[in-house]
C-alpha positions in Angstrom: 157.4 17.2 -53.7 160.0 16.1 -56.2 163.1 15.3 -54.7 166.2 17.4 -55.7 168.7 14.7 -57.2 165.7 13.0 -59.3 167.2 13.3 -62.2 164.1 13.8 -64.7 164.3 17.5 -63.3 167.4 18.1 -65.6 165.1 18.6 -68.8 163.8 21.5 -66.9 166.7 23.4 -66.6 166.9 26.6 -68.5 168.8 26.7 -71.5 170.3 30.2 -71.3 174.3 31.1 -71.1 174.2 32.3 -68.0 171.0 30.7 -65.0 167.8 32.4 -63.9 167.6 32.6 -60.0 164.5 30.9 -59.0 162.7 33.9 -56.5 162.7 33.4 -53.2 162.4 35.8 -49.7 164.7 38.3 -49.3 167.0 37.1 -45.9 166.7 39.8 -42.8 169.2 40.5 -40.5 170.6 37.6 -38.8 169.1 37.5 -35.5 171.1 37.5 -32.2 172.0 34.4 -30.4 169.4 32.9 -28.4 168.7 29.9 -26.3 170.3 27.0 -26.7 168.5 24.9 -28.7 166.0 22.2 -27.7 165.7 18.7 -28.7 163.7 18.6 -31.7 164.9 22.2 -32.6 168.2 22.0 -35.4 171.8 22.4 -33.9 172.8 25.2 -36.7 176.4 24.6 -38.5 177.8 26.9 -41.3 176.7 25.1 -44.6 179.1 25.7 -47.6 179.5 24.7 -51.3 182.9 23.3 -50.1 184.8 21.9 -53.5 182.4 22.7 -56.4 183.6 19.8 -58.2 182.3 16.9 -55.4 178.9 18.2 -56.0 178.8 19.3 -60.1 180.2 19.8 -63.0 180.4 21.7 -66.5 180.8 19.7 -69.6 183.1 20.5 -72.9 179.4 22.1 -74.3 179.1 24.2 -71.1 175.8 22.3 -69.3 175.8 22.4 -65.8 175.4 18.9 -64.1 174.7 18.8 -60.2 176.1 15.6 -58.9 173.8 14.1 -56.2 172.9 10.2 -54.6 171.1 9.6 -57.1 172.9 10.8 -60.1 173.5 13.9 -61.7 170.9 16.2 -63.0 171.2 19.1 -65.5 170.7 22.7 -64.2 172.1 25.3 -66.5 174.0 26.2 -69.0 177.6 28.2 -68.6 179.2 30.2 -71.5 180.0 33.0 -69.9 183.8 32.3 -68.8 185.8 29.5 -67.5 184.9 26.1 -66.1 185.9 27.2 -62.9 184.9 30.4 -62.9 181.3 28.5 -63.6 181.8 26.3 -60.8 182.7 29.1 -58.3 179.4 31.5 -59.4 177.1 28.3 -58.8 179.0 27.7 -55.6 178.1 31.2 -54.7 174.4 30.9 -55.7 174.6 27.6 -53.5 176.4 29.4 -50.1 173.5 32.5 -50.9 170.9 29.4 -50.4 172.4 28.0 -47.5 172.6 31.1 -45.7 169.1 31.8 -46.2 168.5 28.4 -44.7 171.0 29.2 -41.5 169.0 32.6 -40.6 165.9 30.4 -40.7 167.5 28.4 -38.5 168.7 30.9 -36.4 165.9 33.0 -35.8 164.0 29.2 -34.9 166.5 28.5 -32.4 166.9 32.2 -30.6 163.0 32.2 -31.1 162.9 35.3 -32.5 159.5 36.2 -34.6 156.9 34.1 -35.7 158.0 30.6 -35.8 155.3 30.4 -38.5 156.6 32.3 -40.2 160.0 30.6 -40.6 158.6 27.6 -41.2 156.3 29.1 -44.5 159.9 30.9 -45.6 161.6 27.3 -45.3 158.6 25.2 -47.0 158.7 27.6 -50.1 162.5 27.1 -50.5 161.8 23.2 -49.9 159.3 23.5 -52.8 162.0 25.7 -55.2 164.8 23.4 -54.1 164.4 20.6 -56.7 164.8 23.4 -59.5 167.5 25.4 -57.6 170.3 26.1 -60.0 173.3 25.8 -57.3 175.9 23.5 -57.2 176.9 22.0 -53.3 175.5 19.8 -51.0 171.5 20.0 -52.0 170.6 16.9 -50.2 171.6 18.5 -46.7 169.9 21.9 -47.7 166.6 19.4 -47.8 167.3 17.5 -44.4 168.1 21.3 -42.1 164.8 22.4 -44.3 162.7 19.4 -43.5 164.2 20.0 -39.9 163.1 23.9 -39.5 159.4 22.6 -41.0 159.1 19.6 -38.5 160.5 21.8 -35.4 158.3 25.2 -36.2 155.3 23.8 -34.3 156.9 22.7 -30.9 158.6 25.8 -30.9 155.6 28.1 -31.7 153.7 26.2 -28.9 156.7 26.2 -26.5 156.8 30.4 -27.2 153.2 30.4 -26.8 153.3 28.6 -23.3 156.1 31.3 -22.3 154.3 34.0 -22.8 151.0 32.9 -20.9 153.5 31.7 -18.0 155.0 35.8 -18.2 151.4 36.8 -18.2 150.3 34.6 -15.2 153.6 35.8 -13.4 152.8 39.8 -14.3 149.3 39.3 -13.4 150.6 37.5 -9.6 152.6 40.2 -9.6 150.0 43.1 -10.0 147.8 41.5 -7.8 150.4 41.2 -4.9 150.6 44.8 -5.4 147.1 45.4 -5.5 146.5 43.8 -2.4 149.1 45.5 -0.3 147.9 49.0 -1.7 144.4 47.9 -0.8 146.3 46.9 3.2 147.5 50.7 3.1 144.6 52.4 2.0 142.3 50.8 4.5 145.1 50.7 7.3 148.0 52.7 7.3 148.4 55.9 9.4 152.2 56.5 9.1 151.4 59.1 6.4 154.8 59.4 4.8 155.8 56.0 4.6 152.4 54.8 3.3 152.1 57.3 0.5 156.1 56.8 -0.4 155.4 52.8 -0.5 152.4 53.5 -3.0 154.4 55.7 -5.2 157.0 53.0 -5.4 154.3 50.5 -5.9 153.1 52.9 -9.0 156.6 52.9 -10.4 156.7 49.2 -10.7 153.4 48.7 -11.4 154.4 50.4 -14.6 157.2 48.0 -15.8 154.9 44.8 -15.6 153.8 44.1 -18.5 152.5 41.3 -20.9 148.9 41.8 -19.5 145.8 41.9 -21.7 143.7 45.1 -21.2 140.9 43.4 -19.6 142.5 42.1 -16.8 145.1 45.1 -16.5 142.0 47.4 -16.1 140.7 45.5 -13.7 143.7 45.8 -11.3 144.6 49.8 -11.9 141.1 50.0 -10.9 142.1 47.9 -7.4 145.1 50.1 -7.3 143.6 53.3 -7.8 140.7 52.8 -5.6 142.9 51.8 -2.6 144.7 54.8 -2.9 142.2 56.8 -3.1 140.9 55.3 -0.2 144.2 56.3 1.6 144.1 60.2 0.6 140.9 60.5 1.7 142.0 58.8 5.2 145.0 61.0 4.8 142.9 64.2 4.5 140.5 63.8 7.1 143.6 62.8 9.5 145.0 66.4 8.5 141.8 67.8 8.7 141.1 66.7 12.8 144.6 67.7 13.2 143.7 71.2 12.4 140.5 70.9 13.9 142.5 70.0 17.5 145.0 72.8 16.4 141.8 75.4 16.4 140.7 74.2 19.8 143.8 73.9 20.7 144.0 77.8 20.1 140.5 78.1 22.2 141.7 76.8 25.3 145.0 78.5 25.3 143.3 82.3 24.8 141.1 80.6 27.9 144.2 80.3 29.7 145.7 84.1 28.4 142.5 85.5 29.6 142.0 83.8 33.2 146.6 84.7 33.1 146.0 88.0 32.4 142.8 88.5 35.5 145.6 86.9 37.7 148.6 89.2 36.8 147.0 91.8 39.0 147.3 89.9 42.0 148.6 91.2 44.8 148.3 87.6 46.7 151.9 86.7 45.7 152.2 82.9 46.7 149.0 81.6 45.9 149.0 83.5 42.6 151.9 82.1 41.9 151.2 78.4 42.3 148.5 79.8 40.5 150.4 80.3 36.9 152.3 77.5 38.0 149.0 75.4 37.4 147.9 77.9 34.3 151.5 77.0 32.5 151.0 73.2 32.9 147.5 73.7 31.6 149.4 75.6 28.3 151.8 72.7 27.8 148.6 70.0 28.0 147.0 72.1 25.6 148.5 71.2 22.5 149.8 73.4 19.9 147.7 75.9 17.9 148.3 76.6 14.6 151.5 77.5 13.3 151.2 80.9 12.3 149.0 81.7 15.8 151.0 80.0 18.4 154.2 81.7 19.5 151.6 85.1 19.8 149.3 83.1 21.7 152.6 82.5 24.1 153.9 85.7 23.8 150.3 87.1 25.4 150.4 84.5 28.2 153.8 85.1 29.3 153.4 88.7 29.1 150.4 88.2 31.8 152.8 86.0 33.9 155.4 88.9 33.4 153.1 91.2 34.9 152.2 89.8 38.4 155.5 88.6 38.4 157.1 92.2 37.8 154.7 93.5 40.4 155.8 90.8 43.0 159.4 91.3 42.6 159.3 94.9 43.3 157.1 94.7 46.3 159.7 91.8 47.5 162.8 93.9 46.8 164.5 92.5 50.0 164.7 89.2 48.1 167.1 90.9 45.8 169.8 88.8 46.8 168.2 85.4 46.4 167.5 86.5 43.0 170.3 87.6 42.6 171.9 84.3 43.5 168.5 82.3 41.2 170.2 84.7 38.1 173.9 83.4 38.4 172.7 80.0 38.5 170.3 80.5 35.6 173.1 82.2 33.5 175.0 79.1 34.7 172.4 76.9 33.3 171.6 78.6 30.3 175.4 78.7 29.0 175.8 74.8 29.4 172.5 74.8 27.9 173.2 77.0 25.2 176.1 75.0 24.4 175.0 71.0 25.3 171.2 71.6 23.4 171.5 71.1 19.3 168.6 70.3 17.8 170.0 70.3 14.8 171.7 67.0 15.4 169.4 65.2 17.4 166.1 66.8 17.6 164.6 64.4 20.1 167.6 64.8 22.5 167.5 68.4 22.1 163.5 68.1 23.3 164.6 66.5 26.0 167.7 67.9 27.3 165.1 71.3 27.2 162.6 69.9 29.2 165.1 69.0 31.9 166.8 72.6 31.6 163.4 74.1 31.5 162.8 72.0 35.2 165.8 72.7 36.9 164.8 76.1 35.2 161.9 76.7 36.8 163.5 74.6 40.5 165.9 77.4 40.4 163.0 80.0 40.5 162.9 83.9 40.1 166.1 86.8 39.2 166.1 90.7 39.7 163.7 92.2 37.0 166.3 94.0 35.3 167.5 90.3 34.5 164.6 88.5 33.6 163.9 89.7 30.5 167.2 88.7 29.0 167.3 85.7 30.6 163.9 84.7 29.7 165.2 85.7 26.3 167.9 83.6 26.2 165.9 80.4 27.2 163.0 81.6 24.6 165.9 81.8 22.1 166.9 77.8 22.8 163.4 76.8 22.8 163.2 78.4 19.4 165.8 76.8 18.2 164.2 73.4 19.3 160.4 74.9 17.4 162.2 76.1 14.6 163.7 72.4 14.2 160.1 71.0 14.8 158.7 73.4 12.0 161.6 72.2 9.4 161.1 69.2 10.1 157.5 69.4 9.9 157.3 70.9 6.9 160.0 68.4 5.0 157.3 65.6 6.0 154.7 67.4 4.9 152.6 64.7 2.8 150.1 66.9 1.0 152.5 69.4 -0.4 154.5 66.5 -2.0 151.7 64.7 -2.6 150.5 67.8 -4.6 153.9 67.8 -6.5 153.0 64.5 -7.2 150.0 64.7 -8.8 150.6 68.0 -10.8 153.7 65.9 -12.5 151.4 63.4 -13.1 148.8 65.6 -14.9 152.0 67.1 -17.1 152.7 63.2 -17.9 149.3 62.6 -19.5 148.8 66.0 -21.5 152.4 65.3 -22.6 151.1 61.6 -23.7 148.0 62.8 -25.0 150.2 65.2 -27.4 152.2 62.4 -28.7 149.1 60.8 -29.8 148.0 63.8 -31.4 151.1 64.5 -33.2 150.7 60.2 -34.4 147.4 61.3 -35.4 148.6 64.4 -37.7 146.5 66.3 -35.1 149.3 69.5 -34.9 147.3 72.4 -33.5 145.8 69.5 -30.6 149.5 68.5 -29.7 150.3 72.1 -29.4 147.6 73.1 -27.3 148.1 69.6 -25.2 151.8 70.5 -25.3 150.9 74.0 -23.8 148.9 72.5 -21.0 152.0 69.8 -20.0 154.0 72.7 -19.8 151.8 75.0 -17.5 151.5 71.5 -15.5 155.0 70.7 -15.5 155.9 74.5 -14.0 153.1 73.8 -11.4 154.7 70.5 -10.4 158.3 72.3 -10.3 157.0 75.0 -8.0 155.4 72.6 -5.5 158.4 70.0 -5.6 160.4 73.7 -5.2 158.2 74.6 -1.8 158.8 72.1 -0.2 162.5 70.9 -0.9 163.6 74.7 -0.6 161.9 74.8 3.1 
């Protein structure tokens, strides 16, 4: 390369009134600050033509001389205006040159785009530089050039190294992940928390990036077959739970059957140890299903209501001890009524029940014409408590959110696939794919809606 004060470059200087930029890349946007530089990368400073006449000069026949180390060198011709007004418009054309050179610079040292990039961009105004018709300091324009050429490499290879440590980190990453969804789909039972911990998993599985495909397949697939694993443990959880619900039901229309061939009993105290034993055999037996169970009780207790009845009228003389068992129950019920909210604390409502439903049953019978509505007012608490339990049930429930869940999810990818049609040009497709996200998405609202709204 010629260097840019050799003066046997001034007979090539065009001979025209006013210069002939020499072509060179159009500057971008200046880039926005980056990391401080490193050691072999150039500390950027503003350049400037500073006092056009330290670095040229226009003679009495209007040639333009650019004074360097080495002497000066011819670079134009100016006969368009004033000396100075010459001096200031190469000044210019030298501050348009420099700036060029300062975004090169600065996009090196923020390490924004290809360093190879810069460095072609700074060899090709290296090359035009000894026939650049500007008038400042040229010899420092070649040193900060010379600079951004030498430093290009290190910093491509330092960006390089970066991005294959991000990649190593986002694959450690995926794979710590991975492994815990793969604990929870071969472990977990505590349904809710397991499926809300891989649905958060799946959330930040999707901001790691920097991955190539290969790899990133190979984990979703570790990802997705551990949670697979898990919904099918989940469903066959759900499913024995119903199974125990239905036998559940079996033993207690057992126990309404064998209640009801007792409520004819005449035989008053043994009978009634009897039910005693049949209603502790109801509470081992588990609940039936949801929509079975309080008609299930209802039939039970309306055998125990029957001997019961019958006893109380053949034992009228007792009227006064029931009489006595029904103030106390009233008693019991009203600080019951009042002290059991299962609205605040389900479990202590459970068991502030069970102990009212002891000293309940310690207190033992009332007049008939009171039972009922005592009985009613104690079914009525108990309710409250199994209306709690149902509420709270359902709120838990994992496969009607799960089922939210996955209808949103199908919306997402027919809503994908219809951006890639409309990339494509493919209209009619993103409409049709667009109708399909929207059916999905209406699906996924209703579900989220049945069980937020219970």
């Amino acid at each position: 390369m010629t260097h840019p004060t050799d003066p046997s470059t001034a007979t090539e200087a065009p001979q025209t009134s006013t210069p002939v930029p020499t072509p060179r890349p159009k500057p971008g946007p200046r880039p926005k600050p980056g990391p401080r530089p490193g050691p072999h990368e150039p500390v950027i400073t503003h350049i400037s033509a500073g006092d056009p006449h330290r670095y040229g000069r226009i003679d009495s026949s209007g040639v333009v001389w650019l004074k360097t180390a080495d002497g000066e060198r011819e670079i134009g011709q100016w006969q368009a205006g004033t000396v100075e007004e010459g001096l200031a418009h190469f000044a210019r054309r030298f501050d348009d040159l420099a700036t060029e050179v300062e975004i090169l610079e600065e996009r090196l040292s923020a390490r924004s785009g290809d360093p190879r990039k810069a460095q072609a961009a700074a060899k090709h105004l290296l090359d035009d530089l000894p026939d650049a018709h500007v008038i400042g300091d040229v010899a420092a324009l070649q040193r900060r050039l010379e600079a951004i050429v030498g430093s290009a490499d290190e910093v491509a290879e330092s960006l390089r190294a970066e991005r294959e440590k991000t990649r190593a980190t986002a694959i450690a990453r995926k794979e710590t992940l991975a492994t815990e969804a793969e604990q929870i789909g071969a472990e977990a039972t505590n349904w809710k928390g397991a499926g809300d911990r891989l649905r958060e998993i799946l959330d930040e599985w999707k901001t790691i990036k920097g991955i190539d495909r290969k790899t990133d397949d190979a984990l979703w697939k570790r990802y997705a077959k551990a949670r697979d694993a898990f919904n099918r443990r989940r469903g066959a959880h759900f499913a024995e739970l119903d199974r125990e619900r239905a036998g559940a039901k079996e033993r207690k229309e057992a126990l309404i059957a064998r209640a009801e061939e007792l409520s004819s009993s005449t035989d008053w105290g043994p009978t009634s140890a009897r039910f005693r034993e049949l209603l502790g055999e109801w509470k081992a037996a588990g609940r039936a299903p949801r929509d079975t169970d309080e008609a299930l009780w209802q039939r039970f207790k309306a055998a125990q209501d029957v001997f019961f009845n019958a006893r109380n009228a053949a034992t009228s003389e007792r009227d006064a001890e029931f009489a006595a068992n029904a103030t106390a129950k009233i008693a019991l019920l009203e600080a019951a009524e009042k002290a059991i909210d299962p609205a605040a604390d389900l479990d202590a409502a459970r068991r502030e029940f069970r102990a009212f439903r002891h000293k309940w049953d310690e207190i033992g019978k009332v007049p008939r014409d009171q039972m009922h509505s005592l009985e009613g007012r104690a079914r009525a608490i108990e309710k409250r408590i199994r209306d709690a339990e149902d509420a709270q049930w359902q709120r838990t429930d994992p496969e009607a959110q799960a089922r939210a869940a996955q209808f949103a999810d199908r919306a997402a990818q027919f809503e994908e696939q219809a951006r890639k049609a409309v990339e494509k040009g493919k209209d009619r497709e993103a409409a049709s794919l667009r109708e399909q996200a929207a059916q999905w998405r209406e699906w996924a609202e209703a579900a989220h809606s049945a069980v937020t709204d219970r």
